[in-house]
GUPABA-597644 format. One record per residue (C-alpha): x, y, z; residue in three letters. Coordinates in steps of 0.1 Angstrom, whole numbers, padded with zeros to 4 digits, always signed. Layout:
N
X;Y;Z;Ala
...
***
This chain:
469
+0000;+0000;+0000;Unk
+0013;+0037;-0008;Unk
+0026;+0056;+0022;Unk
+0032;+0087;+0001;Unk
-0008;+0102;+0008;Unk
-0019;+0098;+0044;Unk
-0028;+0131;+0069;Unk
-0063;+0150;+0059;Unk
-0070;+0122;+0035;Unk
-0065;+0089;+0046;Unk
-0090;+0076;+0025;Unk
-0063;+0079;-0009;Unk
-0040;+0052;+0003;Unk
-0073;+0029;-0002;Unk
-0085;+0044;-0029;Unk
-0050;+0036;-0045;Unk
-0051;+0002;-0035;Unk
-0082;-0006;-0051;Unk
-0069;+0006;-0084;Unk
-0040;-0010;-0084;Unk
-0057;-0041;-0082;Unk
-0082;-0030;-0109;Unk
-0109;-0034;-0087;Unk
-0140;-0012;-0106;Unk
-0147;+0001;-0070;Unk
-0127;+0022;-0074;Unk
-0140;+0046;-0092;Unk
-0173;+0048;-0076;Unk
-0155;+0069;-0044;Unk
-0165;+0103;-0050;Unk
-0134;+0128;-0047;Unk
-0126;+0163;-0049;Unk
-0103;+0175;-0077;Unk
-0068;+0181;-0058;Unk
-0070;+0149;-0043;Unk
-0078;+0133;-0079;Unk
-0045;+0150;-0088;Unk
-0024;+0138;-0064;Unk
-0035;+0100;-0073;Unk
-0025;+0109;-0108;Unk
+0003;+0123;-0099;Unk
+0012;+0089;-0078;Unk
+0000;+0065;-0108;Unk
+0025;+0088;-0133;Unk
+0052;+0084;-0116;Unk
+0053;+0051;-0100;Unk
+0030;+0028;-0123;Unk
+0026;+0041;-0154;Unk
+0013;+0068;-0176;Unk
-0020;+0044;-0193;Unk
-0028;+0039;-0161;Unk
-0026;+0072;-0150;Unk
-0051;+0081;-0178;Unk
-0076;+0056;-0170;Unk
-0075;+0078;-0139;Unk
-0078;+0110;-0153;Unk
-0106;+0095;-0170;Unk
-0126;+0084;-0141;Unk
-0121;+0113;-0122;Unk
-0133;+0138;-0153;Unk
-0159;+0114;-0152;Unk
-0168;+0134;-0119;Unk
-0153;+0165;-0126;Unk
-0157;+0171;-0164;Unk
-0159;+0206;-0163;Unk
-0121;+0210;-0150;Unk
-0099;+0228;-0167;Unk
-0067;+0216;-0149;Unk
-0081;+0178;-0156;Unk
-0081;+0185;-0192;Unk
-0048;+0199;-0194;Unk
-0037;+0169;-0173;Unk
-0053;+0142;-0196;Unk
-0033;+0164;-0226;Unk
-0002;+0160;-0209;Unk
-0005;+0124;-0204;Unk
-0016;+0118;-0238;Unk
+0015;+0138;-0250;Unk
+0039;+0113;-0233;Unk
+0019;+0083;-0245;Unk
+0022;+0101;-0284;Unk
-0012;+0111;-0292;Unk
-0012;+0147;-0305;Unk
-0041;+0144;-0322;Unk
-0066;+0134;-0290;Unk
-0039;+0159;-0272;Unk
-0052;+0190;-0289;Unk
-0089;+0179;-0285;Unk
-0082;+0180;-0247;Unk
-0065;+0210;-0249;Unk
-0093;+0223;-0263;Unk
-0117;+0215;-0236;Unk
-0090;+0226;-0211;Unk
-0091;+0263;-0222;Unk
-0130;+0264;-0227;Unk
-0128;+0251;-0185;Unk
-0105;+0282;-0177;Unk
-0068;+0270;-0181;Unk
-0047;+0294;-0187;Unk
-0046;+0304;-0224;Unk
-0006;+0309;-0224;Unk
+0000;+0271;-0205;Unk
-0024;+0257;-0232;Unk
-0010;+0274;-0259;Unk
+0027;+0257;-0249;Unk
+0011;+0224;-0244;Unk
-0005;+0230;-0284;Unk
+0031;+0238;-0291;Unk
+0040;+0197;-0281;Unk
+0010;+0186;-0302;Unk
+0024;+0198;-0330;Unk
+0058;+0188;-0328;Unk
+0046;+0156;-0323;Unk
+0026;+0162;-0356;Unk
+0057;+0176;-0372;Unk
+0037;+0206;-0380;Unk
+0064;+0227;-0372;Unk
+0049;+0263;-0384;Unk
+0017;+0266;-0363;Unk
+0045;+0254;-0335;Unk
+0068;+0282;-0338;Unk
+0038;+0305;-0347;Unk
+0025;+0299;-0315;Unk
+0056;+0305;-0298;Unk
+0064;+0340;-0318;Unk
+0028;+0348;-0308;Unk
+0032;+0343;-0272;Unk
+0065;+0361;-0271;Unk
+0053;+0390;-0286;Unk
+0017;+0399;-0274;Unk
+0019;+0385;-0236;Unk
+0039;+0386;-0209;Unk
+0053;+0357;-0201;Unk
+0070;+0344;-0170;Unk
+0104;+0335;-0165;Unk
+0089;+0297;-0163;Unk
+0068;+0301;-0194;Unk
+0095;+0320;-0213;Unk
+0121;+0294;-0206;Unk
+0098;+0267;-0219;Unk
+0091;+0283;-0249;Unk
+0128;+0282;-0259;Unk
+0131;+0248;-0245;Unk
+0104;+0235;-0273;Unk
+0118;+0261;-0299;Unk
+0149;+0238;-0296;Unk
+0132;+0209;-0301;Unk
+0114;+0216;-0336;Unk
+0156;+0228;-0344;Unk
+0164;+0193;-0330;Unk
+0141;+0176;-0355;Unk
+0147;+0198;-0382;Unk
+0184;+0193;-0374;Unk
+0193;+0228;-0375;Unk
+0218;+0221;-0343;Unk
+0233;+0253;-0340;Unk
+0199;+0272;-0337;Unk
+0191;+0246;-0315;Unk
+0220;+0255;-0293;Unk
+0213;+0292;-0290;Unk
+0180;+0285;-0279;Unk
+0190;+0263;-0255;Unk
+0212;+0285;-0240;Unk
+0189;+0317;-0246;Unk
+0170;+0289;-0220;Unk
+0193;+0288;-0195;Unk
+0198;+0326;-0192;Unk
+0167;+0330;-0183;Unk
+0163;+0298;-0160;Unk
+0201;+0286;-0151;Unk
+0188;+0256;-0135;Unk
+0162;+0248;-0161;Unk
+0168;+0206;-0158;Unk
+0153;+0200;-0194;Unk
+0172;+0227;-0212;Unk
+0207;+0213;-0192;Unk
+0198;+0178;-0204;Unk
+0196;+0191;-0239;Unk
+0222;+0209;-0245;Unk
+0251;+0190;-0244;Unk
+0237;+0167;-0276;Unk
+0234;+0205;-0290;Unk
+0267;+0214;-0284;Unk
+0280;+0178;-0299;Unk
+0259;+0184;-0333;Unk
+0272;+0220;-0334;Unk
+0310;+0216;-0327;Unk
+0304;+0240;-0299;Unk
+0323;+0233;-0276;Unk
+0347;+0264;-0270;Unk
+0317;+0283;-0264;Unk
+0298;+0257;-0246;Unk
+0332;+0255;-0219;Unk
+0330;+0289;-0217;Unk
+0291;+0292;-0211;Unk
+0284;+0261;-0186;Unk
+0316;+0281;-0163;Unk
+0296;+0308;-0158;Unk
+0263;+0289;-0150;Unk
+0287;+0273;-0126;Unk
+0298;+0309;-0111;Unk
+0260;+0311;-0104;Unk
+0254;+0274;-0088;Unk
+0286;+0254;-0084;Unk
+0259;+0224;-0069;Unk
+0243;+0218;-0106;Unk
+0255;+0184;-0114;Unk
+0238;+0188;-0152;Unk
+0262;+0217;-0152;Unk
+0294;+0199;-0147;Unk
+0278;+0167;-0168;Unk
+0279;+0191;-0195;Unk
+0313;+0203;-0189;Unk
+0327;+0169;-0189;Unk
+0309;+0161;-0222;Unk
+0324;+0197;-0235;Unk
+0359;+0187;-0221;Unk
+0362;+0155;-0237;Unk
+0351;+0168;-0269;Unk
+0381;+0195;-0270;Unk
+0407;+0158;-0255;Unk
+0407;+0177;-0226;Unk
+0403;+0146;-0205;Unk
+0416;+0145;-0175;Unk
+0394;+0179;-0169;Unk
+0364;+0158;-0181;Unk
+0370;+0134;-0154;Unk
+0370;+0159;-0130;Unk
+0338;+0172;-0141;Unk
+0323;+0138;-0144;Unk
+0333;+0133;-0109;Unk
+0322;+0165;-0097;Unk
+0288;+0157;-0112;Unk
+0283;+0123;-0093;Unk
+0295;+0139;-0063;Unk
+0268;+0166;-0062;Unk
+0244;+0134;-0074;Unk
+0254;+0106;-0063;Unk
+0219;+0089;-0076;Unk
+0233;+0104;-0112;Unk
+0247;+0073;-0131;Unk
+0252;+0086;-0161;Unk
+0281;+0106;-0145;Unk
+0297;+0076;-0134;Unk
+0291;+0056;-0164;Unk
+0311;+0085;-0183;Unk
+0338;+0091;-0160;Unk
+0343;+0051;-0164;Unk
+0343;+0052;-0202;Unk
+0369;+0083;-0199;Unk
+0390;+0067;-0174;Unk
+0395;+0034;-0194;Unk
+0398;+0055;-0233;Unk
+0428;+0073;-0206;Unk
+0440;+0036;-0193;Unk
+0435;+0052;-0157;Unk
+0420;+0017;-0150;Unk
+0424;+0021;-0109;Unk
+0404;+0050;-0108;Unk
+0378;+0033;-0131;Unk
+0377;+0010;-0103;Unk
+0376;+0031;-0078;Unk
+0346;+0054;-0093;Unk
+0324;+0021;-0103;Unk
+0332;+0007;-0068;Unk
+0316;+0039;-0055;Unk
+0288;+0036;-0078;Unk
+0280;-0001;-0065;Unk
+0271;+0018;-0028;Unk
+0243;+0035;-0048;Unk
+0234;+0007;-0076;Unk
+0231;-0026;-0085;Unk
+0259;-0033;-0111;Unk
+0241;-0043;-0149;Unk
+0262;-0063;-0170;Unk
+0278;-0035;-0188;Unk
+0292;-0022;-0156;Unk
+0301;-0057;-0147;Unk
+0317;-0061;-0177;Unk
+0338;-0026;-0177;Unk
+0348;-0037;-0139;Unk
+0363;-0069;-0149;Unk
+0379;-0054;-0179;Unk
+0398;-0029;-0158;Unk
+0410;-0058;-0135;Unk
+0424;-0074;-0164;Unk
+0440;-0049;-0175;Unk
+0461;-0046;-0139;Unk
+0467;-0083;-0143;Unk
+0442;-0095;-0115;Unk
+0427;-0120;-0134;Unk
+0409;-0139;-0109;Unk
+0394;-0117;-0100;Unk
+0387;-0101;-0137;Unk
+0372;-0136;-0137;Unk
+0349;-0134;-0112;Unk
+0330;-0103;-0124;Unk
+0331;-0116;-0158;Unk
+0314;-0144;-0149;Unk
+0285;-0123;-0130;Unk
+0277;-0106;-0160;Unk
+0281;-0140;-0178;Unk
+0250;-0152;-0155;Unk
+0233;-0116;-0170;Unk
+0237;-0120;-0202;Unk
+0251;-0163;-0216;Unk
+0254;-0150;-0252;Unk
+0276;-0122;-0249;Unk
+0306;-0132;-0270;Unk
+0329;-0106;-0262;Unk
+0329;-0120;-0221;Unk
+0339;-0155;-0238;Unk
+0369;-0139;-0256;Unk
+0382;-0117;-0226;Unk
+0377;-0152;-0203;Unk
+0401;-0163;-0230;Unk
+0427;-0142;-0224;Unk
+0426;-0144;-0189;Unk
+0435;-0177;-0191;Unk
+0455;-0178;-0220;Unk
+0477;-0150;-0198;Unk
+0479;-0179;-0167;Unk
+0489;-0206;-0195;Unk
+0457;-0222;-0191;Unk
+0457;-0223;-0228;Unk
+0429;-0250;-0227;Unk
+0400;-0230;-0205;Unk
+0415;-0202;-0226;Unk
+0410;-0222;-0261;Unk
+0373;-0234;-0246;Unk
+0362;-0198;-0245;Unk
+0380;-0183;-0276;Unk
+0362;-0207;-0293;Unk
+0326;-0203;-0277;Unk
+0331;-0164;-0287;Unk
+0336;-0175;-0324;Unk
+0303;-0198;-0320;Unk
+0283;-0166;-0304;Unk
+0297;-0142;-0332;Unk
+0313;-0153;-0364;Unk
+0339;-0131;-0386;Unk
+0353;-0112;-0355;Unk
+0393;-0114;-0360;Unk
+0401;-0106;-0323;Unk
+0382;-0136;-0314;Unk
+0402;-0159;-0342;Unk
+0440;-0138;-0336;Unk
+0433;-0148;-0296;Unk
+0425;-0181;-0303;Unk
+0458;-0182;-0327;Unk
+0480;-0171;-0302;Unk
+0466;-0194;-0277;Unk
+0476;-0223;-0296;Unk
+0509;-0207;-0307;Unk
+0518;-0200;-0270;Unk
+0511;-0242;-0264;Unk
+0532;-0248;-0296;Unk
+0498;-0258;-0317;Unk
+0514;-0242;-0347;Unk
+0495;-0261;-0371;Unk
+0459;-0250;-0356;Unk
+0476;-0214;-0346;Unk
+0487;-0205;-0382;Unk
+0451;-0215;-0394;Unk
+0437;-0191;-0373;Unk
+0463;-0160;-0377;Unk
+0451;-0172;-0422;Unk
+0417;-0163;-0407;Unk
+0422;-0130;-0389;Unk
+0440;-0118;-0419;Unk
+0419;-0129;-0440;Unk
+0386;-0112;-0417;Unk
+0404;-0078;-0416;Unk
+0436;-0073;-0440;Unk
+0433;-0038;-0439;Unk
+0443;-0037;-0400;Unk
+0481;-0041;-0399;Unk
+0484;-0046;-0365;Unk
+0467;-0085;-0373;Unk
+0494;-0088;-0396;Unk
+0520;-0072;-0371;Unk
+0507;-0103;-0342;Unk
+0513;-0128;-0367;Unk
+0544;-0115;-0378;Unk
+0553;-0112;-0342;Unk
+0547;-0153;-0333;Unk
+0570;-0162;-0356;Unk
+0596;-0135;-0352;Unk
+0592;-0148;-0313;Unk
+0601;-0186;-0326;Unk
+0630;-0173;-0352;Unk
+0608;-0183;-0380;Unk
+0623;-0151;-0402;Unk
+0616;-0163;-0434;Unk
+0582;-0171;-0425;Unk
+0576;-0139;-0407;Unk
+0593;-0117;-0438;Unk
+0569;-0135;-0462;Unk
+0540;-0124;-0441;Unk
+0554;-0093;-0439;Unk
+0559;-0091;-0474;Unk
+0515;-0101;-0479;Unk
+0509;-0075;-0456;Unk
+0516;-0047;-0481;Unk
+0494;-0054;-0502;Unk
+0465;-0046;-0480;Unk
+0477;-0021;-0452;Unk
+0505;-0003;-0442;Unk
+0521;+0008;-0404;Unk
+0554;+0018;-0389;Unk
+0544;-0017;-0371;Unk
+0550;-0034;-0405;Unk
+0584;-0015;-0412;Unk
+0600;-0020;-0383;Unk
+0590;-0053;-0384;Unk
+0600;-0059;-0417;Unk
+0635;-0045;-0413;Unk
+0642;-0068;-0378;Unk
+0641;-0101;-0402;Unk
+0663;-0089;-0431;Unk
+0687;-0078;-0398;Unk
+0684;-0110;-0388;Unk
+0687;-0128;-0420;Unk
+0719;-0106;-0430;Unk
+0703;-0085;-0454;Unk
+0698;-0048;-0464;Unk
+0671;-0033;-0439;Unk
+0682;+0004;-0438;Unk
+0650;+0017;-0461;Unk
+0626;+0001;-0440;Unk
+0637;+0012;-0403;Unk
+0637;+0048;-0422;Unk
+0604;+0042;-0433;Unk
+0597;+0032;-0399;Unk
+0610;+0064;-0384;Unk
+0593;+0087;-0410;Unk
+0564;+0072;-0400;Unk
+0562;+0073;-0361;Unk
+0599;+0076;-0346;Unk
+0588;+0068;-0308;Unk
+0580;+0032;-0322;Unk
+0616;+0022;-0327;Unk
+0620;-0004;-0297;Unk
+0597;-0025;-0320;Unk
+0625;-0029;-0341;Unk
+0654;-0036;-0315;Unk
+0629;-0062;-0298;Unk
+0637;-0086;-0327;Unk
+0668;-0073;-0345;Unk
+0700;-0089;-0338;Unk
+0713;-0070;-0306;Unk
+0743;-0056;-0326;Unk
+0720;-0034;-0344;Unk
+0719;-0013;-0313;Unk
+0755;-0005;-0317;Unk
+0755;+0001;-0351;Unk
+0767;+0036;-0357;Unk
+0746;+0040;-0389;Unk
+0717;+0027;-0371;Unk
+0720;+0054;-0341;Unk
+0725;+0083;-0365;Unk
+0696;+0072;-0384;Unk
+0676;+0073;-0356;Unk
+0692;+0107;-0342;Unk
+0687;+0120;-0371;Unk
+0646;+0111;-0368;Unk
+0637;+0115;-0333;Unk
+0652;+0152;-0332;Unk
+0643;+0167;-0366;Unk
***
């Protein structure tokens, strides 16, 4: 039984019952109109909006000459998308008394909703300029002006009216929501940084405010200060998860994976962890090598969701990093059944069986990466790599040599020049490939070249020569 409605009318909390049960009783208890409201109110927001109508209904049934009832059942209709029935209430809402100006922004939704977007923004240009508005009305006039921009994708008008918004109500929770998707469609963001500060100079507590300034942040790579904001934002709201969900995807694009942990272990005091969180929490233990315990929350989200294949494939390499190539080959292998013609899936699975000397099954796997995705080098870099790592030169040069004729990477070059070091040949035009191309990569080439490269005086004024011009 609801608690929320108790006091001067106890009778609610059984009237609320009863419909909750869909007991037709219900609507035979005569009520006054606030208290009708109030249930409304209750069924909107904590059952749902069609049943929240059928109580609008019952109580017009009793009160059909209410304005405010009208204009209710428009409201509701609105959210269920029903502009057409919308305006009819609307109708009967002004003829009842309701304030001209609220029904004339509620006609405003109707026809957004009915993509008639000229007798919207006529509306709007006639309220602004013949009545007096207040601040509340005004703000929500700009707030739906943005929305027929939205849908007409005209993002930087959009923007400005959002904003225009938010002068006049700096707190306004719809227009803060909006914005930010604003300011992404627009490229904004310079202005947007320099806007959501001084919203911040008025109420440093808004945690929309600094949601938005992370979002603005990490749009200009600025992410370390979007972290901060993010953080900032779930601190003032610590029921906000979006806030935490984006600090977490920020952290772990930064490879800041402790205080990913330590953000989404703050979140678990204030939610239950989905499987995407799950997921995200044992990726970042994997990633700091505690793989049992990456395990065990990859398994919980395993139990959320059986058919995910991309928990099967990082189960894989937790083992496969143990040497438990076989638990590790089990679940490479299930992610390949879940999801065919994913090459991380096969190039795990090859290196699972190339780390247990299963060259034969490893080099048909590597074939199918490569073959998946030959435009990424870095698949042809990892095979490359396994044989480089078993002193298969040839092997690896030849692969090398395939490469070339789908991709291209300083990977590739310096790759390429270790084995003709190591096979006694000419590599000089490829390590200076290699270091036109990306110069702090250059240990990839002393990792496999024979170690009197690294004393080569040619070599070190090559490399001199490309890492200070």
């Amino acid at each position: 039984m609801n608690r929320l409605y108790s006091g001067k009318e106890p009778h609610l909390q059984d009237w609320i019952s009863q419909f909750e049960k869909d007991e037709p009783h219900g609507s035979a208890i005569s009520m006054a109109e606030q208290p009708y409201l109030r249930v409304i109110q209750y069924f909107e927001e904590e059952v749902s909006i069609s049943k929240a109508l059928e109580v609008t209904n019952t109580a017009l049934r009793q009160h059909k000459f209410s304005g405010t009832l009208h204009a209710k059942k428009a409201t509701l209709l609105l959210n269920l998308i029903k502009p057409e029935l919308a305006l009819e209430s609307l109708d009967r809402a002004e003829i009842f008394g309701k304030s001209f100006i609220e029904i004339d922004l509620l006609r405003v939704q109707a026809y957004i909703a009915l993509f008639d977007f000229f007798r919207g923004q006529q509306i709007i240009d006639d309220l602004r300029n013949n009545y007096r508005l207040t601040k509340e009305q005004d703000c929500q006039s700009y707030v739906l002006e943005a929305e027929i921009f939205r849908i007409q994708k005209e993002y930087q008008a959009m923007y400005q009216a959002l904003k225009t918004a938010l002068k006049i109500i700096p707190d306004n929770e719809l227009a803060l929501k909006q914005i930010w998707l604003a300011m992404e469609m627009s490229r904004e963001y310079d202005d947007c940084l320099a806007f959501h500060h001084e919203l911040l100079e008025k109420d440093a507590y808004q945690y929309l405010t600094w949601f938005n300034l992370g979002h603005a942040y990490y749009n200009k790579y600025e992410y370390s200060k979007a972290m901060d904001a993010f953080e900032y934002s779930y601190v003032v709201n610590e029921l906000f998860l979006p806030a935490y969900l984006d600090y977490v995807e920020t952290a772990i694009h930064q490879q800041k994976y402790f205080l990913a942990i330590n953000c989404m272990e703050n979140a678990r005091r204030h939610f239950d962890l989905d499987e995407e969180m799950l997921f995200k929490l044992a990726f970042c233990h994997q990633k700091i090598h505690l793989y049992d315990k990456a395990r065990t929350y990859f398994y919980r989200a395993k139990r959320i969701d059986s058919y995910n294949p991309d928990i099967y494939f990082h189960l894989g390499e937790c083992y496969a990093a143990e040497n438990r190539y076989r638990e590790a080959n089990y679940h490479f292998k299930t992610a390949i059944s879940l999801q065919t013609g994913v090459e991380e899936y096969h190039l795990g699975l090859a290196l699972s069986y190339g780390a247990n000397q299963e060259n034969g099954l490893a080099i048909e796997q590597f074939e199918i990466a490569t073959n998946i995705a030959s435009h990424r080098n870095e698949i042809w870099a990892a095979y490359a790599k396994w044989h480089l790592e078993n002193h298969r030169y040839e092997q690896a040069l030849t692969i090398l040599s395939e490469a070339e004729n789908f991709t291209f990477g300083s990977d590739l070059c310096y790759l390429k020049a270790a084995c003709l070091a190591q096979l006694g040949r000419d590599f000089h035009s490829e390590l200076v490939e290699g270091l036109k191309r990306s110069p702090k990569n250059k240990n990839l080439f002393f990792d496999f070249a024979p170690s009197s490269c690294s004393k080569n005086k040619k070599v070190r004024g090559m490399i001199r020569y490309y890492t200070t011009t």
